[in-house]
C-alpha positions as a Python dict, from the first residue, in 0.01 Angstrom:
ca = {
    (1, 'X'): (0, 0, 0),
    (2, 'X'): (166, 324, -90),
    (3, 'X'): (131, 522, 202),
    (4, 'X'): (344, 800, 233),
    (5, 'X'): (420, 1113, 504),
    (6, 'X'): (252, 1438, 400),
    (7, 'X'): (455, 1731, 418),
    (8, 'X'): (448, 1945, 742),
    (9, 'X'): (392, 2349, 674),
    (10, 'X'): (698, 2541, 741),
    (11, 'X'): (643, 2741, 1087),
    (12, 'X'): (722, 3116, 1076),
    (13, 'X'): (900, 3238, 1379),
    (14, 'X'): (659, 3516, 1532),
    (15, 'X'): (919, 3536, 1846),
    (16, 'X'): (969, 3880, 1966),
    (17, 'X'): (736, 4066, 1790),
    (18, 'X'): (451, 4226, 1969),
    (19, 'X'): (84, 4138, 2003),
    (20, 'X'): (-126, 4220, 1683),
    (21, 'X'): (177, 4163, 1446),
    (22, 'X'): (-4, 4118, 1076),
    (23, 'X'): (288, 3802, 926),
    (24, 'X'): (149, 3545, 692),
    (25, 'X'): (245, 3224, 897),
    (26, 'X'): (202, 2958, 571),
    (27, 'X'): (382, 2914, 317),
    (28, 'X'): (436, 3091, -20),
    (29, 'X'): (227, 3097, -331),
    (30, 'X'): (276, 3158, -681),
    (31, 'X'): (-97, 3173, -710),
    (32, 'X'): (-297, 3564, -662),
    (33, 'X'): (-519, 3659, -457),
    (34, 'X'): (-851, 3588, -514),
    (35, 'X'): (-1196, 3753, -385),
    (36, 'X'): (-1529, 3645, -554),
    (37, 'X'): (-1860, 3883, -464),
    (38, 'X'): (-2203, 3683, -397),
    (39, 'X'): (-2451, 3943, -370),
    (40, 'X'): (-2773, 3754, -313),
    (41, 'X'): (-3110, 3784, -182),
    (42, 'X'): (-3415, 3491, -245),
    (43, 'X'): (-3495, 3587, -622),
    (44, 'X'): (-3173, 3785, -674),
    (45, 'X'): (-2815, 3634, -704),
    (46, 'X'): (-2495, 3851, -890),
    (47, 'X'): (-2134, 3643, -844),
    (48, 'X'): (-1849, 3876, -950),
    (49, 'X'): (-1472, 3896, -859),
    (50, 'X'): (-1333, 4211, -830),
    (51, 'X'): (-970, 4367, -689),
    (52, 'X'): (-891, 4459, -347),
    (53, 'X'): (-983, 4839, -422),
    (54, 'X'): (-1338, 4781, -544),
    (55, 'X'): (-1428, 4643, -187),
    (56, 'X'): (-1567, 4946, -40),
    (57, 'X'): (-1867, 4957, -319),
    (58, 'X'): (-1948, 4639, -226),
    (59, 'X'): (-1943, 4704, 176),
    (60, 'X'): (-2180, 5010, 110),
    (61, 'X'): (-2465, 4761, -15),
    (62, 'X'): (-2672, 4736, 239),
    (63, 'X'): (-2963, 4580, 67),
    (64, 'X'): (-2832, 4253, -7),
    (65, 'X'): (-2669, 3978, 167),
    (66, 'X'): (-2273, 3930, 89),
    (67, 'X'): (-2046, 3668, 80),
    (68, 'X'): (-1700, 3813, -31),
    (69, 'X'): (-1522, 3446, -41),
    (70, 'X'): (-1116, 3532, -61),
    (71, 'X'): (-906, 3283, -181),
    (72, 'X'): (-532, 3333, -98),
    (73, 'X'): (-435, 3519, 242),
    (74, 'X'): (-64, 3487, 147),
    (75, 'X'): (-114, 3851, 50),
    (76, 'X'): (-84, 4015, 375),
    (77, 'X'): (-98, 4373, 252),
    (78, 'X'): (-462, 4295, 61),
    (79, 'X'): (-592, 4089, 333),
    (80, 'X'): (-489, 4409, 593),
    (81, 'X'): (-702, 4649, 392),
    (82, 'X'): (-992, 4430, 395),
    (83, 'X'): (-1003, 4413, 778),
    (84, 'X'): (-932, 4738, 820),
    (85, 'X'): (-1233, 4860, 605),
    (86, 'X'): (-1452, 4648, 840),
    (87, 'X'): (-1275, 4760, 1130),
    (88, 'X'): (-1132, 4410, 1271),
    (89, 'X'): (-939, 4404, 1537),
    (90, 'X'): (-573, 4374, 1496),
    (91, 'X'): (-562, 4096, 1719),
    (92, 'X'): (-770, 3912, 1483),
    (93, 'X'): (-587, 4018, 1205),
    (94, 'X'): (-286, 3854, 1338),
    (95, 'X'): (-540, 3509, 1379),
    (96, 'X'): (-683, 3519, 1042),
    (97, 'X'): (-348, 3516, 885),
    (98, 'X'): (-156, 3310, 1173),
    (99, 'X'): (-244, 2942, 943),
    (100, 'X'): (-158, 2750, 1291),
    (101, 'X'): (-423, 2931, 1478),
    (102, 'X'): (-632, 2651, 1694),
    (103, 'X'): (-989, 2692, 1577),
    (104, 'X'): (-1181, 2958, 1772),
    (105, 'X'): (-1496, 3221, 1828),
    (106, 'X'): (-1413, 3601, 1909),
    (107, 'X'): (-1714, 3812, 1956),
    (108, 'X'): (-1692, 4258, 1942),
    (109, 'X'): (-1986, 4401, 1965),
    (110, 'X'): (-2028, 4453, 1598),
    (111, 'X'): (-1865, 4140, 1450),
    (112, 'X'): (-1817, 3780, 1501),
    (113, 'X'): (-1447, 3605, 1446),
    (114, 'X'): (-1470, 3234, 1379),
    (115, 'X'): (-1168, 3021, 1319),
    (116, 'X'): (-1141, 2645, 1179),
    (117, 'X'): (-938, 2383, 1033),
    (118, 'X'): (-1083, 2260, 641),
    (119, 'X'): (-930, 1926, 641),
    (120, 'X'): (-985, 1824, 246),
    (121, 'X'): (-1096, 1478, 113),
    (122, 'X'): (-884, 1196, 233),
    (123, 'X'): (-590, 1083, -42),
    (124, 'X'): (-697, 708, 0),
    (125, 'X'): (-376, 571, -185),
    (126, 'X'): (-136, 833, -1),
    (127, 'X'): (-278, 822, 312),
    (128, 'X'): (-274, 1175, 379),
    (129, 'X'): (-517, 1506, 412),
    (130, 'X'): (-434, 1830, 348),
    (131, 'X'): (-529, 2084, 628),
    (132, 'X'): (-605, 2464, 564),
    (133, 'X'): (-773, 2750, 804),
    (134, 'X'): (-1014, 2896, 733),
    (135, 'X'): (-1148, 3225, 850),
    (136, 'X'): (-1498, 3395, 920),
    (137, 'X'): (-1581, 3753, 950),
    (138, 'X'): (-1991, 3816, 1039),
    (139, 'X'): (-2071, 4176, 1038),
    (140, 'X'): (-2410, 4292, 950),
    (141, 'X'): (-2507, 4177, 577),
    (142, 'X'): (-2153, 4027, 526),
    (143, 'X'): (-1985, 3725, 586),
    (144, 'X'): (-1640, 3686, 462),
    (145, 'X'): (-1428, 3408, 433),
    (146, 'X'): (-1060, 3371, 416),
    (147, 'X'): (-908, 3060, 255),
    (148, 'X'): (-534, 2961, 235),
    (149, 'X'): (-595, 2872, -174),
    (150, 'X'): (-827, 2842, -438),
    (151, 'X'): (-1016, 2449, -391),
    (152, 'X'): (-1231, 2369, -80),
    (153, 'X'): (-1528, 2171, 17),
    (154, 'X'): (-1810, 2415, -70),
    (155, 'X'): (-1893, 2305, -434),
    (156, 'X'): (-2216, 2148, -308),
    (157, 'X'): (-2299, 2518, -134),
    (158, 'X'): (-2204, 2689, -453),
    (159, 'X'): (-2467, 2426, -626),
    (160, 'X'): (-2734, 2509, -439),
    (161, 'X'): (-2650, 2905, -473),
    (162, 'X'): (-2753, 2929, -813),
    (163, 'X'): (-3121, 2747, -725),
    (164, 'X'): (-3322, 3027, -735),
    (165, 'X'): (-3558, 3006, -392),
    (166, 'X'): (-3321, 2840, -235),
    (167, 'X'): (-3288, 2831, 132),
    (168, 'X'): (-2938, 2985, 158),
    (169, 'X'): (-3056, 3299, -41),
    (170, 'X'): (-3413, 3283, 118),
    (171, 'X'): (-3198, 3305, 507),
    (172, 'X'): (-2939, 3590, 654),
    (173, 'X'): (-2569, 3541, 631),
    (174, 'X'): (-2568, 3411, 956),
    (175, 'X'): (-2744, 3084, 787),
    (176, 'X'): (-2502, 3103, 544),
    (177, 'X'): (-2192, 3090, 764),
    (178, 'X'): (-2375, 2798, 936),
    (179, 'X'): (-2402, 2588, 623),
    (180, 'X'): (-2037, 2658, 518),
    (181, 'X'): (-1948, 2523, 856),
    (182, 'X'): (-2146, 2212, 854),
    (183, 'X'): (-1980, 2103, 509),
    (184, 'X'): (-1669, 2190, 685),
    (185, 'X'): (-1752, 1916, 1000),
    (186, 'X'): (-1934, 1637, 740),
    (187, 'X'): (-1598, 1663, 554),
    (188, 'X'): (-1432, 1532, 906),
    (189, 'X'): (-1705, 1295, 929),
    (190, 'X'): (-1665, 1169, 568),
    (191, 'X'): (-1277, 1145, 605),
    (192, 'X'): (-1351, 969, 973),
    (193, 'X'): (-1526, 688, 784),
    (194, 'X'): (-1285, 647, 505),
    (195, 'X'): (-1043, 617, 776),
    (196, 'X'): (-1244, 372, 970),
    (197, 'X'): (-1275, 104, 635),
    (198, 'X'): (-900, 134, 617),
    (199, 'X'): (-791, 48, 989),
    (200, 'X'): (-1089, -203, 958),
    (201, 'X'): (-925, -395, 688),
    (202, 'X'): (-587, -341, 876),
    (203, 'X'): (-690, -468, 1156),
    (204, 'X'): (-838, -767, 999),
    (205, 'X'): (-560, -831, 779),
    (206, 'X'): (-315, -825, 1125),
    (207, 'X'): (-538, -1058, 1289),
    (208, 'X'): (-512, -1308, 1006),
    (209, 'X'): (-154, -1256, 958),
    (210, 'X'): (-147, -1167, 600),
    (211, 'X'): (-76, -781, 644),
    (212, 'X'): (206, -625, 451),
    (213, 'X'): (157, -288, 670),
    (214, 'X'): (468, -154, 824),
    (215, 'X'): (498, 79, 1101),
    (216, 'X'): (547, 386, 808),
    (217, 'X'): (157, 296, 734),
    (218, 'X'): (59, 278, 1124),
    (219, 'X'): (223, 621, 1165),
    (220, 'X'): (116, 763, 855),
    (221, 'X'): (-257, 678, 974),
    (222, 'X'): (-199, 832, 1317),
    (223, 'X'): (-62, 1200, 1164),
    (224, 'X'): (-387, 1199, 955),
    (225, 'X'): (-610, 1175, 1324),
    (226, 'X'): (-428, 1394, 1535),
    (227, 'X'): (-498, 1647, 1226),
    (228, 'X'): (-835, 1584, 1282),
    (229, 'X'): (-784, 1564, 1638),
    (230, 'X'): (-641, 1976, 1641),
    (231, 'X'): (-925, 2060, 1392),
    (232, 'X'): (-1229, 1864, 1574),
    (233, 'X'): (-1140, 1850, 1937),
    (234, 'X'): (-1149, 2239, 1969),
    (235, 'X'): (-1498, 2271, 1833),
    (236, 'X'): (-1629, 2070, 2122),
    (237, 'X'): (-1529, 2387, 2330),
    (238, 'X'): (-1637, 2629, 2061),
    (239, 'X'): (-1968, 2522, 2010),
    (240, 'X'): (-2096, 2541, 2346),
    (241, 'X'): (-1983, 2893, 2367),
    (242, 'X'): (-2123, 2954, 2000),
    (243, 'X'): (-2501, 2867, 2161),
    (244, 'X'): (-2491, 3068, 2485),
    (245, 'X'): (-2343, 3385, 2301),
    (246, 'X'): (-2575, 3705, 2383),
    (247, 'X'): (-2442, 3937, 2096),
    (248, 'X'): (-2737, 3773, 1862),
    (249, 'X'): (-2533, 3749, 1557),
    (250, 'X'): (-2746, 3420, 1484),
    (251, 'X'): (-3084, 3454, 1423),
    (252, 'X'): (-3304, 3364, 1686),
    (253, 'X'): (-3473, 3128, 1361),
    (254, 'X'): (-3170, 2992, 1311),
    (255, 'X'): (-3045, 2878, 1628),
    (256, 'X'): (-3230, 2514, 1533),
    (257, 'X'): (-2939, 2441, 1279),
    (258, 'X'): (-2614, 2528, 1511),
    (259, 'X'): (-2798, 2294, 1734),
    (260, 'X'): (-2787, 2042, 1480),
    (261, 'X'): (-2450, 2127, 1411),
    (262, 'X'): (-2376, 2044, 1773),
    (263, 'X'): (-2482, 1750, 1729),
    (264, 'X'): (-2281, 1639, 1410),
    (265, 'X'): (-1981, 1841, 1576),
    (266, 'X'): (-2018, 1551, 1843),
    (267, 'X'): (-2057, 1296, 1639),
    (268, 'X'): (-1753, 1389, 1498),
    (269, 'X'): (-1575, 1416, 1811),
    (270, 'X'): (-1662, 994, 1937),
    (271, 'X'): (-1566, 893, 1576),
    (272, 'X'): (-1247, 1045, 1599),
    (273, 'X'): (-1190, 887, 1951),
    (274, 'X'): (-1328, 534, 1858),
    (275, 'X'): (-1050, 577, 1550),
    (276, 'X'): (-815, 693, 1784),
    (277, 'X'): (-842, 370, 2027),
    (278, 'X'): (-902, 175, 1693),
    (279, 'X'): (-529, 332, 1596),
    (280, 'X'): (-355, 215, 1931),
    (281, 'X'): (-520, -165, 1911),
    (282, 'X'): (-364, -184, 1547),
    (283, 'X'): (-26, -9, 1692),
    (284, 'X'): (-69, -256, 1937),
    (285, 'X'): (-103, -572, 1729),
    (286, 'X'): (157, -482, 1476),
    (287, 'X'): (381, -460, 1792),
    (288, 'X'): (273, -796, 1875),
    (289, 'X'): (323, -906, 1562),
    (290, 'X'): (652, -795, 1511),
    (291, 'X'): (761, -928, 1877),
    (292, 'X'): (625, -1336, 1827),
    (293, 'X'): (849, -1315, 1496),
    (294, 'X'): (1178, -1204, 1717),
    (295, 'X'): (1058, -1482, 1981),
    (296, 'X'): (997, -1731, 1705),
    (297, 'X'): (1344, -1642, 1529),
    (298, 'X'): (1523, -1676, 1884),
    (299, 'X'): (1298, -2019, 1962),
    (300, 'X'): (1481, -2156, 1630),
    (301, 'X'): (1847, -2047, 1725),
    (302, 'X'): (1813, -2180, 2071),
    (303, 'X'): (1682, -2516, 1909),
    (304, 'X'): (2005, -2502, 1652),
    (305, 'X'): (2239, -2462, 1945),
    (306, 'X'): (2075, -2711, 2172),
    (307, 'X'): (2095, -2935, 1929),
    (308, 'X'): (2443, -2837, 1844),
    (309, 'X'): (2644, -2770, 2188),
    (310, 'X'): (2636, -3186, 2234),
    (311, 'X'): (2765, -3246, 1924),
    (312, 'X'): (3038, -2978, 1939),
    (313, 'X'): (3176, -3084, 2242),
    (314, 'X'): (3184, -3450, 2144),
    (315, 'X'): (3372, -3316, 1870),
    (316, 'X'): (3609, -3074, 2079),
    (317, 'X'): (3683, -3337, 2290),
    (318, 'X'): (3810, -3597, 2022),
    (319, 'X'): (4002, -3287, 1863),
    (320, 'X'): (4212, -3252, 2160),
    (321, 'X'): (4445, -3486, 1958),
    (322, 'X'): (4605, -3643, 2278),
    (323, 'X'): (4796, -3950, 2236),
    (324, 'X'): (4619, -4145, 2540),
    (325, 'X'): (4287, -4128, 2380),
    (326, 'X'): (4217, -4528, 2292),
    (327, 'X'): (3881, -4448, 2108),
    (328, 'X'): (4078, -4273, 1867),
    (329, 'X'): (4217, -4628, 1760),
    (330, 'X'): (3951, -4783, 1765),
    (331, 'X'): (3862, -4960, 1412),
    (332, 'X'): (3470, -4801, 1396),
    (333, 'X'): (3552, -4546, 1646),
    (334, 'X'): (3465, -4264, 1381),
    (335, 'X'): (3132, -4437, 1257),
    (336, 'X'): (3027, -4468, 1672),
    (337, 'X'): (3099, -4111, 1725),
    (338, 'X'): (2918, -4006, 1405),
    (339, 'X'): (2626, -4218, 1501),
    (340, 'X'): (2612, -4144, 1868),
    (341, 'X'): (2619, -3742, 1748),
    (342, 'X'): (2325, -3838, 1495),
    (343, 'X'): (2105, -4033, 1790),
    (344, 'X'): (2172, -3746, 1999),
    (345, 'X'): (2099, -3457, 1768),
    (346, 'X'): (1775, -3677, 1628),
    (347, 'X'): (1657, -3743, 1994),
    (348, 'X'): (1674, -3355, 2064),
    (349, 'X'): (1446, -3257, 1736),
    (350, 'X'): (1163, -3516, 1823),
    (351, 'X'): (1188, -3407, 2196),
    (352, 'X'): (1162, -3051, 2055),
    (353, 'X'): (853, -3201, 1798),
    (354, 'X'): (717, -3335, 2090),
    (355, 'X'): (692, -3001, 2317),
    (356, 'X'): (554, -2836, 1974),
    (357, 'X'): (870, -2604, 1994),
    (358, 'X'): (939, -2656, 1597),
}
């Protein structure tokens, strides 16, 4: 199975530098920056994309819902001037673009900051998911959302955009930013049962001895749940807080689905540790595994030299080549001590047949 390591981002040292400090954390791209415009209301929808300094038009709609979806936050100096014409807080600034922030909620007054981890469908012959943040800003009509890159799980949401009566035009952005985050959790959910089928057939395949898996597969397997782990285990925290909060960004209407969501986020949350304890059994067997084949390859040597210590000293001992030794005249001396080393060396290996050693 060709399983192979992912590649770990490349941390950016943020050491020293004060609170609020606006540094790109990920790494580089070759790709621009890229910021699509949904305006949309039940029987109206307009998708654009437009540059960084057309984003004040857009802000001054206050008619129509907006979903300003920005791919690429590599950019620093673009991504800065969008906050800063909604007036985020530089603190969150520094989140949005810090790509190892653990996923949060901050709530001002007159926005809502919510943080996560997109993992993206499972590579089933690598082995390996690719992790991204991803940011929301709720303000008023607006929800924006920061991506790493272009290519993310909301194709379905984009789908049911252009439906015309749909629910996610017919709703607030509030409704919006809740279906974007359930695709994000039924993507976990969707990876956590891929992953499930393959440590299945693992572990059947140890039990039955016929594996080929090597520890590079176990550990391979293990860095793609503790990604999960950092992006799911955090929401269990989040979403608590998400319900209680008294700022009424989410629509009293609304508050139905993040209960929902609740619910899948927690569903989420036991698959991951069933596949977790599912993980250390298979750890556990493989090390099993690998320990009965040293004990079976020591079992054989310490038959070999049982059987072989006898018959080396008998031969040691008539090697000596003192003159005293009568046997060594003897006229079938050689053909006795050849068959006396056979009968012993025979006698040993059905003993050893015997005890069910060999």
């Amino acid at each position: 199975m060709g399983i192979s390591f992912s590649k770990k981002k490349r941390r950016i040292s943020k050491k020293g530098l004060p609170p609020g400090s606006k540094i790109y954390t990920g790494g580089g791209s070759e790709n621009e920056v890229s910021i699509t415009v949904h305006k949309y209301r039940e029987n109206y929808l307009e998708k654009f994309v437009i540059h960084t300094e057309e984003i004040d038009e857009v802000f001054s709609d206050k008619e129509n819902n907006i979903w300003v979806d920005i791919d690429g936050i590599h950019d620093v100096e673009k991504v800065v001037h969008i906050c800063e014409k909604l007036d985020i807080h530089l603190l969150h600034q520094e989140d949005i673009l810090n790509v190892f922030q653990r996923p949060k909620l901050e709530e001002e007054d007159d926005y809502t900051l919510l943080i996560l981890k997109m993992i993206h469908p499972l590579n089933e012959v690598q082995m390996s998911s690719e992790v991204e943040q991803l940011g929301f800003v709720l303000k008023d009509n607006i929800l924006i959302t920061f991506q790493e890159k272009t290519g993310d799980v909301f194709d379905p949401i984009r789908e049911r955009f252009q439906k015309t009566g749909s629910r996610i035009r017919a709703k607030n952005v509030d409704y919006l930013c809740y279906v974007l985050f359930d695709v994000v959790v039924d993507s976990y959910i969707e990876n956590l049962i891929k992953l499930e089928e393959v440590q299945d057939k693992m572990e059947e395949e140890m039990i039955l001895e016929i594996s080929k898996y090597d520890l590079q597969n176990i550990q391979a397997l293990k860095k793609v749940l503790l990604e999960h782990k950092k992006a799911i285990w955090p929401l269990k925290e989040l979403m608590p807080k998400l319900l209680r909060s008294n700022k009424n960004w989410v629509k009293e209407e609304n508050h139905k689905y993040f209960y929902d969501l609740h619910d899948h986020v927690l569903q989420a949350h036991e698959m991951l540790d069933s596949q977790m304890e599912v993980h250390n059994g298979i750890k556990d067997l493989y090390l099993h595994r690998m320990n009965r084949e040293i004990n079976n390859v020591m079992k054989m040597l310490t038959i070999i030299s049982t059987i072989f210590i006898p018959l080396t000293f008998i031969a040691g001992v008539y090697g000596m080549n003192f003159k005293n030794m009568p046997e060594i005249y003897t006229e079938y001396g050689y053909f006795i001590t050849v068959g006396i080393m056979i009968i012993i060396g025979v006698s040993f290996f059905v003993y050893f047949r015997l005890k069910k050693w060999t």
